[in-house]
N, C-alpha and C positions, 0 to 999 in steps of 0.2 A: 402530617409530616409531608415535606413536598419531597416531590424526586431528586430534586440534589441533595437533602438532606440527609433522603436514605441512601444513598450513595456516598455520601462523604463518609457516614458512619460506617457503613462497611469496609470503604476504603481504608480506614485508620484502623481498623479493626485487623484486617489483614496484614496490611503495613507494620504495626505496631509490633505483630506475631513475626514478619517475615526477619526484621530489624533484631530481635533476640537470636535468631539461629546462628551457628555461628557457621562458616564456609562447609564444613564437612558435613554436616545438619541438611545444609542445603540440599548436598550431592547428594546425600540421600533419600532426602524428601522424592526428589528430580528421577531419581534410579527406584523408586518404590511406584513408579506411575510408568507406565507405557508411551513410550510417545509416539506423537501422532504423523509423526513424516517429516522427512528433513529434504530443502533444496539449496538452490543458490542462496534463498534469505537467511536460512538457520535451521535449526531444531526446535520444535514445539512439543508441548505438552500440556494436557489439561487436569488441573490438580484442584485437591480441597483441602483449604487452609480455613482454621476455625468454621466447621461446615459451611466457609463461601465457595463455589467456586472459584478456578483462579485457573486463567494462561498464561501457558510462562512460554518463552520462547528463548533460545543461546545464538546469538549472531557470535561469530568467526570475530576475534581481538587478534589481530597478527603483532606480530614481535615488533614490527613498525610502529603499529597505533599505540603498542604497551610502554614504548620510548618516548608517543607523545601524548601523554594522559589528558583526554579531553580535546583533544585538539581538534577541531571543523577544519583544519585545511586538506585538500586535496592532497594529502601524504605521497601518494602513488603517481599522481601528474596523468591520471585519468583524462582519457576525452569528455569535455562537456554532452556528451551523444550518448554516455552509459548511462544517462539517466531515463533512456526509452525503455519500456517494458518488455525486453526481449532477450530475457536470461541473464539480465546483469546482476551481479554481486551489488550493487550500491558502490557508495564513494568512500564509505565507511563507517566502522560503528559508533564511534563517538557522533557523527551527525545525526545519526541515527535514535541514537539515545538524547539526542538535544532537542530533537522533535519530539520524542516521548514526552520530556519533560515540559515542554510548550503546549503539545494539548490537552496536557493533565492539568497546566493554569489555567485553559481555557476554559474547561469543565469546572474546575474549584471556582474560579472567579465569577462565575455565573455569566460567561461570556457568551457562548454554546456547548451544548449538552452534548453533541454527537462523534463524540470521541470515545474510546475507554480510559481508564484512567491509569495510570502506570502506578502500584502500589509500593514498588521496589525493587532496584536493580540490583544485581554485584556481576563480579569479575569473579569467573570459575574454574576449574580446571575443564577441558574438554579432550575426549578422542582424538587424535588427528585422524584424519580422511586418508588423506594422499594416495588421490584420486588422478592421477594424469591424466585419463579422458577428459575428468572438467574440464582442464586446462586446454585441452588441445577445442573441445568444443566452443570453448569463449573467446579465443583466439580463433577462430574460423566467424562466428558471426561480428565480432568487435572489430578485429584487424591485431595482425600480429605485431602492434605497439612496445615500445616495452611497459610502460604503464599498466597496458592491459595486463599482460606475462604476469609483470611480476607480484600484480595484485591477486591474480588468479593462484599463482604458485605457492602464495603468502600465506591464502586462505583453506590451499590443501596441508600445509606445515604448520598451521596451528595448532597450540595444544592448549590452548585459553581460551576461555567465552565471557562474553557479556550477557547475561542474564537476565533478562526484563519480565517480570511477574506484571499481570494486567490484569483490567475486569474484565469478566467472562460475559458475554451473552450467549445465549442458547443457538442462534442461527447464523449458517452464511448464508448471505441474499442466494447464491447462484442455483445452488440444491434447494435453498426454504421457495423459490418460486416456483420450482417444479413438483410443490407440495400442495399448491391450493385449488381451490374449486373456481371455474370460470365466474363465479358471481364474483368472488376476491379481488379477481386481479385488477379492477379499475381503480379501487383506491390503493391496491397495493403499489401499481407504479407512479401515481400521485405520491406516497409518499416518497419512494423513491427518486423522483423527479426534483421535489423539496429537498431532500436531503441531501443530494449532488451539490443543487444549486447552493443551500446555506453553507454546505463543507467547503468547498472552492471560493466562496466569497469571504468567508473567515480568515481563510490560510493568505488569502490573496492580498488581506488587508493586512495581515501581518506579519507580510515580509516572506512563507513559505510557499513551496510549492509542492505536492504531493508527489506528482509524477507517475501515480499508480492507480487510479479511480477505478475498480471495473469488481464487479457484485464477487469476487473473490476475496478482495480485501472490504468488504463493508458488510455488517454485520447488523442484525438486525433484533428488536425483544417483540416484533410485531407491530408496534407504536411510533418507534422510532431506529432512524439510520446512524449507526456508529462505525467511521471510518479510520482503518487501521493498516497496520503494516507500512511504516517509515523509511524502508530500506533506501529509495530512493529519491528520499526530499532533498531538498535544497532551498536557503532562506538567505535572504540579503544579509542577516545577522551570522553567517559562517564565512571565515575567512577564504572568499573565492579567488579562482584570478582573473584576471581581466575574459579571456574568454567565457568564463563560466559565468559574469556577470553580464554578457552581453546576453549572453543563451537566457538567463535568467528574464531579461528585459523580454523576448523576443519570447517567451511561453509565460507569460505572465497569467495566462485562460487555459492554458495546458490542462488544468484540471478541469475547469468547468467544460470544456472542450471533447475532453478524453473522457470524462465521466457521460454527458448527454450519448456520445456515439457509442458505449457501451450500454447505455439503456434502449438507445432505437435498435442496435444489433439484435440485443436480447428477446424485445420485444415482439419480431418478427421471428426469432427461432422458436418463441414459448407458441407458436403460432404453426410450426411445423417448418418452418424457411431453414432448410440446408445448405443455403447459398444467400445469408441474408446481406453480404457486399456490395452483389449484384444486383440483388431486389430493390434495394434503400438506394443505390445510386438509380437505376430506374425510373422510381417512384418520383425521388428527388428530381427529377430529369422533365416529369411530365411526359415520360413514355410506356407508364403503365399506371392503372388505376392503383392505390394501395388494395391488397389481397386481405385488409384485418378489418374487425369488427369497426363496428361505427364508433365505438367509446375511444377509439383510441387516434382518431381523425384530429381530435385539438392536439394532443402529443405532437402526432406527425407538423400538423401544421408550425409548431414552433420549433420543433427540432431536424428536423432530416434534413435540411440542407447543410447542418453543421455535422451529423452522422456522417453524411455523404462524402464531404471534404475533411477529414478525419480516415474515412476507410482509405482517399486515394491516397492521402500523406503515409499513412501507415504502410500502403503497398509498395510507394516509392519508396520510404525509406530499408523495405527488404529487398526489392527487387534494382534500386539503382544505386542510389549512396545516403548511407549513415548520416551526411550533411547537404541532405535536403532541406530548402531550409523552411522555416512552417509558415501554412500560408496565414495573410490576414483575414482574420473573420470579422 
């Protein structure tokens, strides 16, 4: 049996189980498991359904998105700039759940493997938060828009969730790297490396963009890189507006981009580098020798200058303005 096979069969397996419960079955399946921490993205937790594994996470449905069922448009009239990785909510959870649902064909259809597969969503009841710090803190790094405001306000007033049941793998890259033995890590960040590259060239071909590459959302069974958490895609196929499809144009590598510069960062910290910004621009610079083994000199040579230009975009973009605009690589 290949590995999509056993994966589709688990998939339907669970699916099939999930598809019977009826809402309040859910709630409690959800409230019989602990969950594992909640931020701007949602609520997680990891559950067993027909003894599979199974992560479920509740993205925030505010009273706006629940008027437009399914709708990918910019409801909130959001800056095209909240899709930088810097505390944002996303643009919403219907896009959200649209990318779910696009790399779970990507997986069924034998297109690439390295996604989870999304088994089954619903629409929940949830806690409201109503949390006024969030709001005042996302409004301090965003800018006090109303867009911003009122999507922040929206999602401390929620009392609904969107619920996305996934496939589980046993590892996050960030902590499993800090788990292996120096003989490991050579093929570990080969795979790595691969698996940036084919996850970004997928999305890029088909019209999405991640927006979120960095060993915190990508997941690993040892063998293979599985990239997750949506929150902040964006795909030519969601109804954009004219800004958001220029932004689109203009980070089309955004991932391939933002994923290699969080693999050269890493690889210098797994290394002991507390300041690997500075090191990698350096290096990159031809004003210091690289300070890492010798396995990891073809790495450097193909990546640090895009590491490099990645760390300053990101510096400027907290240190001067939010539209900065990215450079060409």
């Amino acid at each position: 049996m290949s590995s999509l096979e056993h994966r589709r069969i688990r998939h339907e397996t669970v699916a099939t189980h999930l598809s019977r419960l009826a809402d309040d079955q859910l709630v409690d399946l959800l409230d019989s498991h602990q969950h594992q921490g909640t931020d701007t993205g949602g609520t997680a937790w990891h559950l067993t359904v027909e003894d599979i594994p199974v992560f479920a996470k509740r993205i925030r449905l505010t009273e706006l998105e629940q008027r437009h069922p399914h709708s990918t448009a910019n409801l909130f009239d959001m800056p095209a700039y909240c899709h930088y990785r810097l505390g944002s909510s996303g643009l919403g959870a219907w896009r959200e759940l649209a990318t779910h649902l696009h790399t779970t064909e990507l997986v069924l259809t034998g297109q690439y493997p390295g996604f989870p597969l999304t088994h089954h969503w619903r629409i929940l009841p949830a806690p409201v938060r109503n949390d006024p710090d969030a709001v005042t803190e996302a409004v301090a790094v965003w800018g006090d828009l109303p867009g911003v405001r009122n999507r922040f306000e929206a999602i401390e007033a929620a009392d609904t969730g969107l619920v996305v049941f996934t496939e589980h793998f046993p590892h996050v890259v960030r902590p499993w790297l800090a788990t292996l033995e120096a003989a490991q890590l050579p093929d570990a960040y080969r795979m790595l490396e691969a698996g940036i590259i084919e996850a970004a060239e997928i999305l890029r071909r088909t019209g999405f963009i991640h927006f979120d590459v960095h060993f915190d959302n990508i997941l690993t069974d040892g063998r293979q890189t599985y990239l997750t958490d949506y929150g902040l895609a964006q795909s030519t196929s969601f109804e954009l507006t004219e800004d958001e499809h220029a932004f689109h144009t203009a980070h089309r590598d955004y991932d391939l981009h933002g994923g290699i510069n969080t693999l050269i960062n890493t690889l210098f910290r797994q290394f002991g580098d507390t300041d690997p910004h500075t090191t990698v621009g350096k290096v990159a610079a031809g004003e210091m020798p690289s300070p890492l083994p010798a396995w990891t000199q073809p790495l450097l040579d193909r990546h640090i200058e895009t590491a490099a230009a990645i760390n300053r975009f990101h510096r400027r973009l907290q240190t001067e303005s939010l539209t900065t605009p990215y450079p060409a690589l």
